[in-house]
KOLTORFI-954946 format. One line per field, with one value per residue: residue number from 1; z, x, y of N, C-alpha, C in turn. Coordinates in steps of 0.1 Angstrom, whole numbers, plus 5000, padded with zeros to 4 digits. Layout:
BEGIN
k <- c(NUM | ...);
n_z <- c(Z | ...);
n_x <- c(X | ...);
n_y <- c(Y | ...);
ca_z <- c(Z | ...);
ca_x <- c(X | ...);
ca_y <- c(Y | ...);
c_z <- c(Z | ...);
c_x <- c(X | ...);
c_y <- c(Y | ...);
# end
This chain:
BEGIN
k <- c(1 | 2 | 3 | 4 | 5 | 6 | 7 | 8 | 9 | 10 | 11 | 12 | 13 | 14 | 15 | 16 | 17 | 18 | 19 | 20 | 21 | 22 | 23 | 24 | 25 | 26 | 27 | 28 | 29 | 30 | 31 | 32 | 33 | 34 | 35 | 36 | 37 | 38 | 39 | 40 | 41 | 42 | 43 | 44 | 45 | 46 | 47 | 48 | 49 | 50 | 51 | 52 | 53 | 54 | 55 | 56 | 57 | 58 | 59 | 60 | 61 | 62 | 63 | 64 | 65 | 66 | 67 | 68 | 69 | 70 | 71 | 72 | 73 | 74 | 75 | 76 | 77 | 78 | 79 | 80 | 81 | 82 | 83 | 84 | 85 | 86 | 87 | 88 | 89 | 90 | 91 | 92 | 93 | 94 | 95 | 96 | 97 | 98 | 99 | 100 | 101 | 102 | 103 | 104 | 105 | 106 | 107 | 108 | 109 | 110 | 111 | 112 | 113 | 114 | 115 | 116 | 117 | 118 | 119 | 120 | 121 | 122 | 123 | 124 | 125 | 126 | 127 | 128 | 129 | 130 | 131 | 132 | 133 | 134 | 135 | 136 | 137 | 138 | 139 | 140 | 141 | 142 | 143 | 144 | 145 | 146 | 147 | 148 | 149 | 150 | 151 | 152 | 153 | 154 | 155 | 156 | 157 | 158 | 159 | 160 | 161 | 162 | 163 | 164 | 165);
n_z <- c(5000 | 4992 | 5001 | 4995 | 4993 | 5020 | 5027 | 5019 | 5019 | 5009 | 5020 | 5046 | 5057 | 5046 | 5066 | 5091 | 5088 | 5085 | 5118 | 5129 | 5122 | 5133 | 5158 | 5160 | 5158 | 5179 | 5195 | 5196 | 5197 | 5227 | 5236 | 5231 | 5245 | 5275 | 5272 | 5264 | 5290 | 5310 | 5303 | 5312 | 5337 | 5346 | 5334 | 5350 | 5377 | 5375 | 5376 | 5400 | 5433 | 5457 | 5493 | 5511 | 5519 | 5550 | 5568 | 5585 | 5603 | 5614 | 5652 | 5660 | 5641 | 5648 | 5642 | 5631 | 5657 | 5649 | 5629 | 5635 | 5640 | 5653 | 5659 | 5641 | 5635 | 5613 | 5584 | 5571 | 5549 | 5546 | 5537 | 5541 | 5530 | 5520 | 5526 | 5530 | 5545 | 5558 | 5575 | 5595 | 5611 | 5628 | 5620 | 5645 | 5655 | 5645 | 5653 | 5635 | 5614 | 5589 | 5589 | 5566 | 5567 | 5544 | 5544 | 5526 | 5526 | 5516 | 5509 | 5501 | 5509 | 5522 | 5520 | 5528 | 5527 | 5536 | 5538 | 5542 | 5546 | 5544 | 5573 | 5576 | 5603 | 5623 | 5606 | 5594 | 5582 | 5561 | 5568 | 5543 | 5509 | 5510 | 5500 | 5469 | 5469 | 5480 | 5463 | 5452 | 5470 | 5471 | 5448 | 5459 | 5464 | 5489 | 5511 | 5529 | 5561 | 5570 | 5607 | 5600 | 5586 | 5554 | 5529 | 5517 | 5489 | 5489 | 5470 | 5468 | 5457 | 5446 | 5465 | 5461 | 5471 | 5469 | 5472 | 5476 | 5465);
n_x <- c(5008 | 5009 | 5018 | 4998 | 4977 | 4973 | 4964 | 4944 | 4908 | 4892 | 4906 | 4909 | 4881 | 4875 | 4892 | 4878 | 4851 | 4863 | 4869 | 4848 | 4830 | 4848 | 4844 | 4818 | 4812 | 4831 | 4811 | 4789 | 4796 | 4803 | 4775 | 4763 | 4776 | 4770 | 4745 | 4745 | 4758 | 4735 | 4715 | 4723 | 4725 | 4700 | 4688 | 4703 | 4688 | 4664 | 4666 | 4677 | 4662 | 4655 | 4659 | 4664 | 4636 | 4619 | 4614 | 4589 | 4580 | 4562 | 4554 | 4555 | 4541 | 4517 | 4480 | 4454 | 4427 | 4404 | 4399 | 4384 | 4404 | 4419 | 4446 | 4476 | 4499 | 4521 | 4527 | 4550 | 4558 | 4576 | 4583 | 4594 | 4566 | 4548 | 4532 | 4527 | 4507 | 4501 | 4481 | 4474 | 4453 | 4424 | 4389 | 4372 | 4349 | 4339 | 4358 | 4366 | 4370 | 4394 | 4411 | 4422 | 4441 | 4443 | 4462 | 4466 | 4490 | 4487 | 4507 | 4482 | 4463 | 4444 | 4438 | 4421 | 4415 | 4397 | 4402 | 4382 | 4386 | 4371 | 4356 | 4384 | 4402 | 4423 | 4450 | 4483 | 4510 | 4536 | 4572 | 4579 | 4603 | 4625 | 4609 | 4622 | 4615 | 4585 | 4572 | 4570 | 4560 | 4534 | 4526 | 4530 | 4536 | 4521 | 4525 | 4510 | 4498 | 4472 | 4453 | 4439 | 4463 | 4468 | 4478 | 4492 | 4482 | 4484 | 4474 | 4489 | 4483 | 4456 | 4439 | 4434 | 4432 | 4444 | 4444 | 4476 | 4484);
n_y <- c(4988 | 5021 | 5055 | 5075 | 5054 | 5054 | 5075 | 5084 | 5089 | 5066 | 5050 | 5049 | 5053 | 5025 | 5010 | 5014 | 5006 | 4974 | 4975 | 4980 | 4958 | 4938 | 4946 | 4943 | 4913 | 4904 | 4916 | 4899 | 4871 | 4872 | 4876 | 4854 | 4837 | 4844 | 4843 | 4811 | 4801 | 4816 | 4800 | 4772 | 4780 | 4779 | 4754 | 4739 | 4743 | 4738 | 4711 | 4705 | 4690 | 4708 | 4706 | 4677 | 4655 | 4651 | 4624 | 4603 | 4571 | 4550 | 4541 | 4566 | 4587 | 4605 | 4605 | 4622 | 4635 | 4640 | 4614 | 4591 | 4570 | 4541 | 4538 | 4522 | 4527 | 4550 | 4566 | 4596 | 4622 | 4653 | 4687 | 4714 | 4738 | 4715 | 4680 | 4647 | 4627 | 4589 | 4572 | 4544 | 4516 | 4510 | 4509 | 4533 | 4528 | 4508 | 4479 | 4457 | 4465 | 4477 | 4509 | 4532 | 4568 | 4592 | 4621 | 4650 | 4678 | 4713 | 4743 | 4758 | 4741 | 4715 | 4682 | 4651 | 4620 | 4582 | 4552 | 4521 | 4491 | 4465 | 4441 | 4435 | 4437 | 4457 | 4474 | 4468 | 4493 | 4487 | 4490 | 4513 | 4525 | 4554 | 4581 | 4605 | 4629 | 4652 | 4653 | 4626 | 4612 | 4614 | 4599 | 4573 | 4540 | 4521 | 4489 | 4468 | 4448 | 4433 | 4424 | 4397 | 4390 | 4390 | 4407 | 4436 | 4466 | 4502 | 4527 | 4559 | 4582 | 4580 | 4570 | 4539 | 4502 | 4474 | 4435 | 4416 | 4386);
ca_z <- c(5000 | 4991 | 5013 | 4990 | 4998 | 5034 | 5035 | 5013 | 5021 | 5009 | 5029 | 5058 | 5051 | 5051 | 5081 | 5100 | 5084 | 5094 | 5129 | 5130 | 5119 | 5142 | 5170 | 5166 | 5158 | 5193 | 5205 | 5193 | 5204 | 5242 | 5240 | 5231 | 5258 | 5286 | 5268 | 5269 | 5309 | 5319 | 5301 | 5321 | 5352 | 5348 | 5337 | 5365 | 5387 | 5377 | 5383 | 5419 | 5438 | 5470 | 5504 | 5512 | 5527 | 5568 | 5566 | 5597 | 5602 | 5631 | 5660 | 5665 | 5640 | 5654 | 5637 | 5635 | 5665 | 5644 | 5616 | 5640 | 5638 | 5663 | 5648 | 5648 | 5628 | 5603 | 5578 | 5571 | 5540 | 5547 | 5528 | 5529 | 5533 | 5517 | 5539 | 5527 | 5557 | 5561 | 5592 | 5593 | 5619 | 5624 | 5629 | 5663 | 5661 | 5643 | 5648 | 5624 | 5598 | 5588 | 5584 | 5562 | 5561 | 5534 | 5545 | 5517 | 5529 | 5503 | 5515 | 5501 | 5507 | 5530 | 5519 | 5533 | 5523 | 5543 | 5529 | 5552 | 5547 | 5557 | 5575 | 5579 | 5615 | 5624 | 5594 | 5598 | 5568 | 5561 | 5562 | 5528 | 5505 | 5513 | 5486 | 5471 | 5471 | 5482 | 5452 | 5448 | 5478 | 5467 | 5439 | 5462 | 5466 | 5500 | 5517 | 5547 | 5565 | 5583 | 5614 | 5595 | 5582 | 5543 | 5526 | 5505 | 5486 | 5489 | 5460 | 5478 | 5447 | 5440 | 5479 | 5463 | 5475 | 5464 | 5477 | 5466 | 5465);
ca_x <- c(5000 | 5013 | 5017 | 4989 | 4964 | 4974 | 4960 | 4932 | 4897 | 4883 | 4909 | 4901 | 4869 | 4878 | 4897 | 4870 | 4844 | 4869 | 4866 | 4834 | 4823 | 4852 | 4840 | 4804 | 4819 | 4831 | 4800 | 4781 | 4802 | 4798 | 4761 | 4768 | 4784 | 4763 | 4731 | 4745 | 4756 | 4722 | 4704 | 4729 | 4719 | 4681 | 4685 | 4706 | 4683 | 4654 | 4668 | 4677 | 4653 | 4657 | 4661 | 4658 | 4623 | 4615 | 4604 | 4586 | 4573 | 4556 | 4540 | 4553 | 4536 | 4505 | 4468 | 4446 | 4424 | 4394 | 4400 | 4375 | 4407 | 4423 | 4459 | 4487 | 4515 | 4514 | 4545 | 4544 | 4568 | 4570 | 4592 | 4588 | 4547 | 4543 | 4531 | 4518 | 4505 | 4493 | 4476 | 4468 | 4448 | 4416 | 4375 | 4371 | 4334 | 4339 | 4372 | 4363 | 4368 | 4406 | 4408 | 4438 | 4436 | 4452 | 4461 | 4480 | 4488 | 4498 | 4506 | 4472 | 4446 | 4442 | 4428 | 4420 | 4406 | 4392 | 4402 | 4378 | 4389 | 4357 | 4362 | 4401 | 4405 | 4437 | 4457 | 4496 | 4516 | 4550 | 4581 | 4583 | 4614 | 4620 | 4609 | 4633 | 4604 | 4573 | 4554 | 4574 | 4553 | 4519 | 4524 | 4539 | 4527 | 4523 | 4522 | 4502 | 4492 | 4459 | 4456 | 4443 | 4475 | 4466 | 4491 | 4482 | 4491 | 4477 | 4483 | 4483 | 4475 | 4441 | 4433 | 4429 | 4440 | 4446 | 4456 | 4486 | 4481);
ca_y <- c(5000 | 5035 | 5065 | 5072 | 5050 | 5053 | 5091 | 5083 | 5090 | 5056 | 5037 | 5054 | 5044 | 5007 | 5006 | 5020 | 4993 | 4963 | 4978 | 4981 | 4943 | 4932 | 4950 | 4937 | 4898 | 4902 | 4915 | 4886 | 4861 | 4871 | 4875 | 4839 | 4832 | 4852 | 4833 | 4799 | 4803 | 4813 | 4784 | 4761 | 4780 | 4778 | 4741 | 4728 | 4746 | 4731 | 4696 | 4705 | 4688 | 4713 | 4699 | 4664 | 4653 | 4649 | 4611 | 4594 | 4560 | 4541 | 4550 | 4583 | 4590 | 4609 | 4606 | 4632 | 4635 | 4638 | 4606 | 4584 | 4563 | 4541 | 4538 | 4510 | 4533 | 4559 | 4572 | 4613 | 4629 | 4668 | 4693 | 4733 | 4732 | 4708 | 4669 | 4637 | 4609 | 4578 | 4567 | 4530 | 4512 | 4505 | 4523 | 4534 | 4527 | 4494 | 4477 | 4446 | 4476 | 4480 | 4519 | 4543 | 4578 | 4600 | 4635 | 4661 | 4694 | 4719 | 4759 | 4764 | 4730 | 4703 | 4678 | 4642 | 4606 | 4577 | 4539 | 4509 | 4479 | 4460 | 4429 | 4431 | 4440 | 4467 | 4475 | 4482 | 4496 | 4483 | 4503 | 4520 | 4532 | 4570 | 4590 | 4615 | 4641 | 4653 | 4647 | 4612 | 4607 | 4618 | 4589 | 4561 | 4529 | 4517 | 4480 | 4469 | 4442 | 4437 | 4416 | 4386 | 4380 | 4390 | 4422 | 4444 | 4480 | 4511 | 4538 | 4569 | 4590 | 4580 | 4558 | 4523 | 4494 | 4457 | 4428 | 4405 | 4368);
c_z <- c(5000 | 5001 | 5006 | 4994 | 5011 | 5036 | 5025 | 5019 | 5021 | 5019 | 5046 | 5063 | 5059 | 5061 | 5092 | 5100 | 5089 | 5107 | 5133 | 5128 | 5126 | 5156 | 5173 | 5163 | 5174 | 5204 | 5205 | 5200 | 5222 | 5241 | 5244 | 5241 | 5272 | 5284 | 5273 | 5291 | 5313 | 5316 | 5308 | 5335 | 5355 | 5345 | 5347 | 5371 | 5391 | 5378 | 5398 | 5425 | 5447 | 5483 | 5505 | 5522 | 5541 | 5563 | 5581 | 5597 | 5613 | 5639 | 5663 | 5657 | 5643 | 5642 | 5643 | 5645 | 5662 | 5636 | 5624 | 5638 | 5654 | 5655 | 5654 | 5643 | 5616 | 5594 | 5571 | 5562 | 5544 | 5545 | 5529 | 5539 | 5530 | 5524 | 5528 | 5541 | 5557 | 5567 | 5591 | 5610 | 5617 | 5629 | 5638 | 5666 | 5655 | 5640 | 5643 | 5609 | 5596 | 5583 | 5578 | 5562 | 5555 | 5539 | 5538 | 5525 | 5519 | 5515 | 5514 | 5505 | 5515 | 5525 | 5527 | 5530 | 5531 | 5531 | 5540 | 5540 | 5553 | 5557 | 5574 | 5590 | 5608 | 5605 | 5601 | 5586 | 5576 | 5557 | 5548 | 5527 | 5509 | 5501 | 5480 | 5470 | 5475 | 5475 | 5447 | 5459 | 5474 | 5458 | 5447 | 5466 | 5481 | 5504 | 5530 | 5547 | 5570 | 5595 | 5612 | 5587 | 5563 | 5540 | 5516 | 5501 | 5482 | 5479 | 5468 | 5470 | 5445 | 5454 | 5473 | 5468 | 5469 | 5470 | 5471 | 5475 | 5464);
c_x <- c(5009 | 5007 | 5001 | 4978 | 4960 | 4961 | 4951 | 4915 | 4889 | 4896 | 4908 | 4888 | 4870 | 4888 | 4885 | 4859 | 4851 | 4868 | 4856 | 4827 | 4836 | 4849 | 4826 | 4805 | 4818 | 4822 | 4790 | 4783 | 4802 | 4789 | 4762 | 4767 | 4774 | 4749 | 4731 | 4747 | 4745 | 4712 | 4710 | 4723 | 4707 | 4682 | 4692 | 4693 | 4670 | 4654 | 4671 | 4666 | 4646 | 4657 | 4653 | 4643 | 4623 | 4607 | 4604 | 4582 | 4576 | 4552 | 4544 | 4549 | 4518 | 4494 | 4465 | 4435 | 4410 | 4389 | 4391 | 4389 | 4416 | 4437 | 4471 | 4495 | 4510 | 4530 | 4538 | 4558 | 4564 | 4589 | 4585 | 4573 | 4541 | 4540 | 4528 | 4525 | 4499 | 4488 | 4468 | 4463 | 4433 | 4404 | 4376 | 4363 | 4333 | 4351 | 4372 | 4368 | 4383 | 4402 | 4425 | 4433 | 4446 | 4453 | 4468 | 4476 | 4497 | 4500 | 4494 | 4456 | 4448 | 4432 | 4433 | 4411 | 4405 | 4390 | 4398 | 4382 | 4377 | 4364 | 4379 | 4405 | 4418 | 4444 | 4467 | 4505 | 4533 | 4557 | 4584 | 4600 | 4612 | 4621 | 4617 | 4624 | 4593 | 4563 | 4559 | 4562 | 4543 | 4516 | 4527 | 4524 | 4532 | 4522 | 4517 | 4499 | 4482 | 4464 | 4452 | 4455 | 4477 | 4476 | 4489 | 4490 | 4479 | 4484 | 4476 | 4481 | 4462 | 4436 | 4431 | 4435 | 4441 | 4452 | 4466 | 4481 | 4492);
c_y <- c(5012 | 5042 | 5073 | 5075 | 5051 | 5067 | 5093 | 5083 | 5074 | 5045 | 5036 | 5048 | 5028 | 5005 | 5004 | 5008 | 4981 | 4960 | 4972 | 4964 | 4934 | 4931 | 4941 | 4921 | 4895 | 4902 | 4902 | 4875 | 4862 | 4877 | 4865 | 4834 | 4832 | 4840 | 4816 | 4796 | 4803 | 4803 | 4774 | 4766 | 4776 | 4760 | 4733 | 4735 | 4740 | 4714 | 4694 | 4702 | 4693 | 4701 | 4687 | 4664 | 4650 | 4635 | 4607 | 4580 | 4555 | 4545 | 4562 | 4591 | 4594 | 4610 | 4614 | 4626 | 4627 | 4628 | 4595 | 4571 | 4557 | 4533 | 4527 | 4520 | 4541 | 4563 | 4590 | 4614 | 4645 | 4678 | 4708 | 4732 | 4724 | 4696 | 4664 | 4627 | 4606 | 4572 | 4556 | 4525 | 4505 | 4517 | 4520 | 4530 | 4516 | 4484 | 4466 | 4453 | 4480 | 4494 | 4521 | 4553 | 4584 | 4609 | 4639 | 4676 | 4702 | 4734 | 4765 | 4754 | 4718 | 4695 | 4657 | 4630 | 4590 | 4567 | 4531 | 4504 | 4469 | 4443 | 4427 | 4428 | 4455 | 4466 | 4479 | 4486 | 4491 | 4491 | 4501 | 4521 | 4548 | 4571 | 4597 | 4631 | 4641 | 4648 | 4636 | 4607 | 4603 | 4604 | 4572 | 4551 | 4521 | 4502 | 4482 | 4456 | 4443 | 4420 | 4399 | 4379 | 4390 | 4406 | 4422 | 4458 | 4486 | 4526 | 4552 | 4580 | 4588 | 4573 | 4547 | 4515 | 4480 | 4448 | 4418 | 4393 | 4362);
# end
């Protein structure tokens, strides 16, 4: 290049353009960058499961006062505000009647469900796996015995129960 072209108007020019689409290369490239990091942050984050679950089982688990139930053992998952328990035993007012009750508590709803067993006697649930979550809970499938001997599983999503043979 001549002394010239150096002090030329159009090369002037084209320096400045070079710049200019090197500079915004650069910028591009750490958008890039910044973009990818926070999609890594946001998706680890939503695989964190937060803090492990508070698991109970047996008789120190307490039945509600009110469940008309007269209780052998109960297992309780609780995270945060969230709960799910299972209080096995039997009716207070007919203990021929194997009782379960469901309780879920969210931050916003309590709610509660009532599984007889007619003709079982007592019911006791068998120690479970611990869950790795609250709402692993909500889906788990329980065991129990009643006092005739017979064992059975109780899906604590929907209250049914069945027995194995």
């Amino acid at each position: 290049m001549s002394d010239k072209d150096q002090k030329s108007p159009e090369a002037g020019r084209q320096r400045v353009a070079d710049r200019v689409v090197h500079h915004r290369s650069w910028v591009v490239a750490a958008t890039l960058v910044v973009v990818i990091v926070l999609i890594s942050l946001l998706a680890g984050r939503a695989r964190t499961p937060g803090p492990a679950p508070v698991v109970q089982f047996g008789v120190q688990v307490r039945s509600p006062a009110t469940s008309g139930l007269l209780a052998t053992n109960g297992w309780s998952v609780a995270s945060g505000a969230e709960r799910v328990a299972v209080y096995a035993g039997s009716e207070a007012s007919k203990r021929a009647d194997g009782l379960l009750v469901i309780v879920r508590v969210s931050a916003h709803r309590r709610r509660s469900a009532r599984v007889v067993i007619h003709g079982s006697g007592a019911v006791t649930l068998l120690r479970p796996s611990t869950p790795a979550t609250v709402t692993a809970a909500l889906h788990a499938q329980l065991r129990f015995i009643t006092a005739a001997g017979a064992t059975g599983i109780l899906d604590v999503a929907d209250g049914r129960t069945a027995f194995i043979h």
